[in-house]
SEZA-651415 format. One record per atom (N, C-alpha, C, O): x, y, z negated; residue in three letters; atom name. Coordinates in pm, whole numbers, plus 50000, padded with zeros to 5 digits. Atoms other than C-alpha are relative to their C-alpha. Example, Ala and Ser with C-alpha at 12.3 -4.5 7.8 and 13.67 -1.06 7.14 Angstrom:
REM residues 2
       X       Y       Z    aa   at
   50089   49881   50000   ALA    N
   51230   49550   49220   ALA   CA
   50090   50120   50000   ALA    C
   50194   50118   49934   ALA    O
   49918   49881   50006   SER    N
   51367   49894   49286   SER   CA
   49923   50109   49927   SER    C
   49974   50220   49910   SER    O
//
This chain:
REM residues 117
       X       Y       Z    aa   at
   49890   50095   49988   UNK    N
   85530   02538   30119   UNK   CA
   50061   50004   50139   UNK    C
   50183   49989   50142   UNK    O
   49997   50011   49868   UNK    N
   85533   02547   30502   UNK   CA
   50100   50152   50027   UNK    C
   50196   50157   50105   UNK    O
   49892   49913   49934   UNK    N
   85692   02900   30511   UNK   CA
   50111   49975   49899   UNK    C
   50216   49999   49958   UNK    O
   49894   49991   50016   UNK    N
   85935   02845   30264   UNK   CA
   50098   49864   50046   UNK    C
   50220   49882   50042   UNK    O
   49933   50087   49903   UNK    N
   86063   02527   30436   UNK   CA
   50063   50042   50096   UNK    C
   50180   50012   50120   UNK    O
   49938   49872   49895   UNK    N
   86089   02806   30731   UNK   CA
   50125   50031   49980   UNK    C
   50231   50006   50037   UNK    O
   49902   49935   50016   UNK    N
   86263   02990   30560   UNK   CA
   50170   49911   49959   UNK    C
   50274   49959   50004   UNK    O
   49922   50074   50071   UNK    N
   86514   02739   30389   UNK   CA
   50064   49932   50181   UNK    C
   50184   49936   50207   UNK    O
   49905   50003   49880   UNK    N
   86583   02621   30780   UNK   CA
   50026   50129   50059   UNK    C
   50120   50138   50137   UNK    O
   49931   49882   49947   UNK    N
   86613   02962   30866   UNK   CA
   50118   50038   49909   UNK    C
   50204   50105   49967   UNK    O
   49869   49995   50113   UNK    N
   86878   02987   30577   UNK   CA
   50092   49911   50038   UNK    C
   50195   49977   50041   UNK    O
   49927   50141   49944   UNK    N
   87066   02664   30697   UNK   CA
   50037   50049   50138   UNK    C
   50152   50045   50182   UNK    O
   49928   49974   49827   UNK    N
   87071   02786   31073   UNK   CA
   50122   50109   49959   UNK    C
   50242   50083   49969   UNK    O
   49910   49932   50054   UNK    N
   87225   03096   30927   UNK   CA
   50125   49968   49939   UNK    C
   50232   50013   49978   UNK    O
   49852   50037   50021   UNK    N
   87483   02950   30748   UNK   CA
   50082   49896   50082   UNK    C
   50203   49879   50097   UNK    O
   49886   50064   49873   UNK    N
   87562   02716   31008   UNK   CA
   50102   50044   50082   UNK    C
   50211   50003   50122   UNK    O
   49962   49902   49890   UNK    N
   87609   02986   31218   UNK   CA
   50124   50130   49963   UNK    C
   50211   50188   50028   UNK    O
   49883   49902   50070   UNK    N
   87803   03218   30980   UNK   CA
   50151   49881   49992   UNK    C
   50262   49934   49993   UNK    O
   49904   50119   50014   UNK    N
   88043   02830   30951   UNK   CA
   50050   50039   50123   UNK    C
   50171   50051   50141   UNK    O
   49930   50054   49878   UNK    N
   88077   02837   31288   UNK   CA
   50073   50150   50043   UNK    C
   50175   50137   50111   UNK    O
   49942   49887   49972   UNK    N
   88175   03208   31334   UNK   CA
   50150   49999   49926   UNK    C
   50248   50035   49992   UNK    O
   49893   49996   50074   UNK    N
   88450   03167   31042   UNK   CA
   50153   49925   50089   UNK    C
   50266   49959   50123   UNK    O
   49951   50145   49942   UNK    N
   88559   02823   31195   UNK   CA
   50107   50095   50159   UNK    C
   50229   50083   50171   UNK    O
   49962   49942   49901   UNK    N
   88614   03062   31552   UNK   CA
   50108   50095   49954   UNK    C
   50215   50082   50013   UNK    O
   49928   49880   50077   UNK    N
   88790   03346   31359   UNK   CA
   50124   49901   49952   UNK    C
   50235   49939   49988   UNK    O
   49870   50010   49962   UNK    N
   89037   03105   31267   UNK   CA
   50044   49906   50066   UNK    C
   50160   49873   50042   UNK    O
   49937   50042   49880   UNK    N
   89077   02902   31545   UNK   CA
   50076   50105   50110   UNK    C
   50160   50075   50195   UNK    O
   49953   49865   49918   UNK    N
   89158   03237   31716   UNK   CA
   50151   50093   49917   UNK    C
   50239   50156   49976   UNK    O
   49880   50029   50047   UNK    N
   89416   03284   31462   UNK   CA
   50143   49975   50028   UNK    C
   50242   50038   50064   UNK    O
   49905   50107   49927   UNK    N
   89598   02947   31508   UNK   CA
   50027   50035   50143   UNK    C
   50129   49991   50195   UNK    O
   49873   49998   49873   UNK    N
   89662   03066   31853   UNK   CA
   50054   50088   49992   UNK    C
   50167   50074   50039   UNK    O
   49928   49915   49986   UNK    N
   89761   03384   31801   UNK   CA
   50147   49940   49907   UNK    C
   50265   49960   49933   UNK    O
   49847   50036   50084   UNK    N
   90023   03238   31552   UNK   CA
   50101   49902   50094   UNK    C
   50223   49914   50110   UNK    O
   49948   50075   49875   UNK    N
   90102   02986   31818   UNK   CA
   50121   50093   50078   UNK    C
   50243   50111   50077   UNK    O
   49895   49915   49877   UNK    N
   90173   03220   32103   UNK   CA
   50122   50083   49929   UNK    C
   50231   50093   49985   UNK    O
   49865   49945   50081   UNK    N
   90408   03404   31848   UNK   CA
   50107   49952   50003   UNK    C
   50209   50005   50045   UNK    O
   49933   50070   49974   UNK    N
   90559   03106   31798   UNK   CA
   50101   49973   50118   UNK    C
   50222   49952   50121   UNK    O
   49956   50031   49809   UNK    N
   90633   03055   32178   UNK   CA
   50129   50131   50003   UNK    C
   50251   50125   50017   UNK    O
   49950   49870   49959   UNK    N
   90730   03414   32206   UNK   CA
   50136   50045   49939   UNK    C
   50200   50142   49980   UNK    O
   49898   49976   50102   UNK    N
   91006   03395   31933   UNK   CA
   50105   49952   50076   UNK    C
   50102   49837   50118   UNK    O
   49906   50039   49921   UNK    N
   91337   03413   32118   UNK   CA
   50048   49843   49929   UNK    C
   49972   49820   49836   UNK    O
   49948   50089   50040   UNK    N
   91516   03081   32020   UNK   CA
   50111   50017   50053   UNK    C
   50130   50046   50171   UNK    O
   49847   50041   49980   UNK    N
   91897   03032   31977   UNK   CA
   50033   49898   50088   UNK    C
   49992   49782   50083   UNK    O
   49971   50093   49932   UNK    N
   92059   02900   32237   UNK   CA
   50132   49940   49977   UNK    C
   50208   49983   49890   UNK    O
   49872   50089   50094   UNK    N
   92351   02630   32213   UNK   CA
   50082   50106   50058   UNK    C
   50188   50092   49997   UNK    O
   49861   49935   49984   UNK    N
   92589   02905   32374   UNK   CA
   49993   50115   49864   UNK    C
   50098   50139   49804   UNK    O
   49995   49897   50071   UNK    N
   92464   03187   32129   UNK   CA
   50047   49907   49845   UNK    C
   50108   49947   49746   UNK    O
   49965   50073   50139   UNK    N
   92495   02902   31864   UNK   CA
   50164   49955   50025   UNK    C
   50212   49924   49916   UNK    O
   49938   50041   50025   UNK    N
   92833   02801   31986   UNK   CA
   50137   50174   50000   UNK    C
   50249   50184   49951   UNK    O
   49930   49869   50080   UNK    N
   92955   03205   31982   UNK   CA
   49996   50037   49882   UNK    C
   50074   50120   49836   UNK    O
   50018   49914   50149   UNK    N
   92834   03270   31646   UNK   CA
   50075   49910   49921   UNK    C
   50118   49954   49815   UNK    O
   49922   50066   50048   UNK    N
   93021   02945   31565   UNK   CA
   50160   50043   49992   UNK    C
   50221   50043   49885   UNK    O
   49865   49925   49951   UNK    N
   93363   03092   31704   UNK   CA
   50052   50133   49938   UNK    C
   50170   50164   49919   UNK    O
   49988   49843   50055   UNK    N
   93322   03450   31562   UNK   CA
   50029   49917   49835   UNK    C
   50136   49932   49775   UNK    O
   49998   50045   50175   UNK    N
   93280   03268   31189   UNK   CA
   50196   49960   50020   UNK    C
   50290   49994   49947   UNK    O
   49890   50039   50067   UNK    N
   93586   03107   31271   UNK   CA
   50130   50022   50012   UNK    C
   50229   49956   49979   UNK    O
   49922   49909   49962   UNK    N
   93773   03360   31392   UNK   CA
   50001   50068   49881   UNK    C
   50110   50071   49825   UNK    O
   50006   49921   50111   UNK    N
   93676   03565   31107   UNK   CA
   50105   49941   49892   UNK    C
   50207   49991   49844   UNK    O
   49866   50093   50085   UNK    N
   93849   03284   30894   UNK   CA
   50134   49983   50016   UNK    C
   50203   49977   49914   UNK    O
   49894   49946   49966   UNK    N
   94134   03313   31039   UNK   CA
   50062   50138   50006   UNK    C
   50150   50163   49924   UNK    O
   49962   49829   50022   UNK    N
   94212   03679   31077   UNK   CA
   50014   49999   49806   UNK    C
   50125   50022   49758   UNK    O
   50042   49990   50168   UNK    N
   94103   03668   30650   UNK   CA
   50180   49906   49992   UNK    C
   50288   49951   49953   UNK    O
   49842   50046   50096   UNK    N
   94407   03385   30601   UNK   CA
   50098   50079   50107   UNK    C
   50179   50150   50048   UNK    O
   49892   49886   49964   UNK    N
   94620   03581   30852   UNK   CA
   50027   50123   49896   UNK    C
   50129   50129   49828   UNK    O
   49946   49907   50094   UNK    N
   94590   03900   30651   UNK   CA
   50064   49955   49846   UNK    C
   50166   50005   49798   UNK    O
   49969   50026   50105   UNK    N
   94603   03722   30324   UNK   CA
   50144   49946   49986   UNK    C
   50197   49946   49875   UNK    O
   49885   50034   50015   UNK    N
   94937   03579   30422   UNK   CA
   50093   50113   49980   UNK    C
   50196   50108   49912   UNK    O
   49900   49888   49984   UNK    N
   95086   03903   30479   UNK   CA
   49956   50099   49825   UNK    C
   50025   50193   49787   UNK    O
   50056   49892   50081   UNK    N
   94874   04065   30152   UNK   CA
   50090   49883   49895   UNK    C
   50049   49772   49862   UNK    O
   49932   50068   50082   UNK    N
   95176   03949   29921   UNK   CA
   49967   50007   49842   UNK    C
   50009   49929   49756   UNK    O
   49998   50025   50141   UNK    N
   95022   04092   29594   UNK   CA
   49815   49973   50044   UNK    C
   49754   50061   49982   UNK    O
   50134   50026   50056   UNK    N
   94647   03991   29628   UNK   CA
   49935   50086   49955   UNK    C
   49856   50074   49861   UNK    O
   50095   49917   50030   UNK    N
   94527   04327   29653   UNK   CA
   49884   50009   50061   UNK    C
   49801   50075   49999   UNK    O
   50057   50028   49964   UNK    N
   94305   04244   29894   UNK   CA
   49996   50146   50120   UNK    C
   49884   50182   50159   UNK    O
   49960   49923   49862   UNK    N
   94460   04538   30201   UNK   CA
   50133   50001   49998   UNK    C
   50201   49962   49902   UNK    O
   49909   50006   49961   UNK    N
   94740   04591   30379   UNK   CA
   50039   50128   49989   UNK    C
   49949   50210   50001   UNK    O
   49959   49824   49948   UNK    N
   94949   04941   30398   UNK   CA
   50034   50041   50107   UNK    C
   50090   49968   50189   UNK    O
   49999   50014   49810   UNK    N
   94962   05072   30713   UNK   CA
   50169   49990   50040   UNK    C
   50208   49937   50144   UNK    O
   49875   50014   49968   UNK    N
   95333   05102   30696   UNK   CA
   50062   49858   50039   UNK    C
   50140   49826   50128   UNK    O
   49933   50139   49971   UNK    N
   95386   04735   30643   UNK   CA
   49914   49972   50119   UNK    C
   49986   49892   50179   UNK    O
   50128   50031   49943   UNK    N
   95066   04689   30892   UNK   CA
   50094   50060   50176   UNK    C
   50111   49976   50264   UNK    O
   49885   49946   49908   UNK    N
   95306   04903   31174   UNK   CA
   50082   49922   49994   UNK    C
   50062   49837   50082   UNK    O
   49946   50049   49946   UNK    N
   95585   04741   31129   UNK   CA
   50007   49841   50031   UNK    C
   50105   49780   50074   UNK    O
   50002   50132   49960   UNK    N
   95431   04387   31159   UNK   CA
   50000   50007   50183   UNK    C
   50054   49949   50278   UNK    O
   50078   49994   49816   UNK    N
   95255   04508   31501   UNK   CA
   50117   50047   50086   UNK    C
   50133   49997   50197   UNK    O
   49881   49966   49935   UNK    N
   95587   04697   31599   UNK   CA
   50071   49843   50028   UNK    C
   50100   49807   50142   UNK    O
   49880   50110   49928   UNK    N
   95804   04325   31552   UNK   CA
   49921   49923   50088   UNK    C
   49977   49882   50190   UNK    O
   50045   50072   49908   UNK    N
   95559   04149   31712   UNK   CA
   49964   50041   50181   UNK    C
   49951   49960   50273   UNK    O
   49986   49953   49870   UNK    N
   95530   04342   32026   UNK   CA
   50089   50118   50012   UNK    C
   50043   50232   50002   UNK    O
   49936   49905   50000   UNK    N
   95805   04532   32059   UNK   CA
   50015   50105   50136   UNK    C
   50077   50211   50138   UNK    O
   50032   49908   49877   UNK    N
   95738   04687   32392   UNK   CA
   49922   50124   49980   UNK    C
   49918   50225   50051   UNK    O
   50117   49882   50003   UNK    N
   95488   04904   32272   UNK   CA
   50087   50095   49899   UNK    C
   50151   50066   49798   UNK    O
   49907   49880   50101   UNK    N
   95642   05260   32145   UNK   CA
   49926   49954   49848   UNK    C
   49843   49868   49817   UNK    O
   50001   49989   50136   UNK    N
   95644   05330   31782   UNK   CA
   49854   50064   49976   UNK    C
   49764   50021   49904   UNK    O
   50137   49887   50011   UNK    N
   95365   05630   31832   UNK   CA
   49912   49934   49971   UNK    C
   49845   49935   49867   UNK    O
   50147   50053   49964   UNK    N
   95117   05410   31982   UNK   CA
   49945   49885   49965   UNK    C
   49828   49851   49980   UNK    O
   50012   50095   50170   UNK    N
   95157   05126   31720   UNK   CA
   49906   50088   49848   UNK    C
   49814   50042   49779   UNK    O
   50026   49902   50057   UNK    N
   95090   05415   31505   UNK   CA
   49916   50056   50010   UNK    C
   49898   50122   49908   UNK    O
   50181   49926   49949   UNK    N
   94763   05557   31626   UNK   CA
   49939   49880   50000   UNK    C
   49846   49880   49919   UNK    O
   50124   50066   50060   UNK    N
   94595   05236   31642   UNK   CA
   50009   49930   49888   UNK    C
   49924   49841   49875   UNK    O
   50022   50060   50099   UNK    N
   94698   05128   31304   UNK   CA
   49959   50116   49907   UNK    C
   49904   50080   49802   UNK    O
   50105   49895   50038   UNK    N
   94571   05495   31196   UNK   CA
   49843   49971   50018   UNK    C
   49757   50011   49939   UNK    O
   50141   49958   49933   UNK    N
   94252   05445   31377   UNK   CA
   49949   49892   49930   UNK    C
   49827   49874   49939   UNK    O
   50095   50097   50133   UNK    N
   94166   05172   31112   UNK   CA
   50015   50004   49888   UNK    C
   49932   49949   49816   UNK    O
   49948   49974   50116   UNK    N
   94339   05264   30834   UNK   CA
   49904   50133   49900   UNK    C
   49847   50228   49954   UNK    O
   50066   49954   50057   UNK    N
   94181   05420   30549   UNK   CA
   50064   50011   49860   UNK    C
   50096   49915   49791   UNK    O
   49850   50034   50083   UNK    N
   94416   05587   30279   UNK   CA
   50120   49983   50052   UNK    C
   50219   50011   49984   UNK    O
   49801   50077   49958   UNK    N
   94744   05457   30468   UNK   CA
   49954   49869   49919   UNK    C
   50025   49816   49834   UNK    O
   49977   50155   50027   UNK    N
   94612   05132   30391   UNK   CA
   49818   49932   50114   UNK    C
   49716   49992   50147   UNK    O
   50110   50096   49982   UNK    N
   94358   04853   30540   UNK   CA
   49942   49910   49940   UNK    C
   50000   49807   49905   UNK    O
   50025   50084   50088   UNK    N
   94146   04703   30368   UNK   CA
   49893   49851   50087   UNK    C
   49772   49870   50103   UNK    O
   50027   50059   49985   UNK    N
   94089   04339   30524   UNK   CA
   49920   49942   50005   UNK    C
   49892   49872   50102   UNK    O
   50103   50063   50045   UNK    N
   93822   04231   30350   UNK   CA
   49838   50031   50040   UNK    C
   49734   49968   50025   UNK    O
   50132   49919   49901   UNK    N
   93553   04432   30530   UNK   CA
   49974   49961   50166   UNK    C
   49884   49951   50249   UNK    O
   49966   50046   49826   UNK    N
   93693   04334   30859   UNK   CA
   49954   49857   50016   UNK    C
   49899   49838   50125   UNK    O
   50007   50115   49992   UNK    N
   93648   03967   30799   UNK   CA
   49898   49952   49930   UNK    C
   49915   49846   49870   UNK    O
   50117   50035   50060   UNK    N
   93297   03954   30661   UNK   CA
   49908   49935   50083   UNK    C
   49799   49899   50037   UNK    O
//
């Protein structure tokens, strides 16, 4: 009786001891998840008040084009797309109206809806 009493606290220390190893394993865990935590850049109010501005810029540019996209195809042709940018700044030659409404154009047309996503 005397050794298996032994043994039965030697079984008990053991699992105490296997508790308390687990218990460490994930207390060691919880910090690593912690310091993660910490380590995770966080948004700041300027990056939150640019990403606010870009959205609502985007919204705009979208009903800008859509005003000019008279049938609801959802792009512009570069011709009409030229000569908006020609009346509105008319200083700038014809050419070079013309190359950067090439340099987005796709087809001889733009399609808006990609731009303003």
């Amino acid at each position: 009786k005397e050794e298996t009493k032994e043994e039965t606290k030697e079984e008990t220390k053991e699992e105490a001891q296997e508790e308390t190893k687990e218990e460490a394993k994930e207390d060691t865990k919880e910090e690593a998840r912690e310091e993660v935590k910490k380590e995770e850049p966080k948004e700041t109010e300027e990056e939150k008040a640019a990403k606010e501005k870009m959205a609502n810029l985007k919204a705009e540019a979208k009903q800008a084009f859509q005003f000019f996209d008279k049938h609801g195809c959802g792009y512009l042709r570069s011709s009409d797309l030229e000569s908006l940018m020609y009346n509105l700044d008319a200083e700038l030659p014809r050419r070079i109206v013309h190359d950067i409404v090439s340099s987005y154009c796709d087809r001889d047309r733009l399609e808006y809806k990609d731009l303003c996503k």
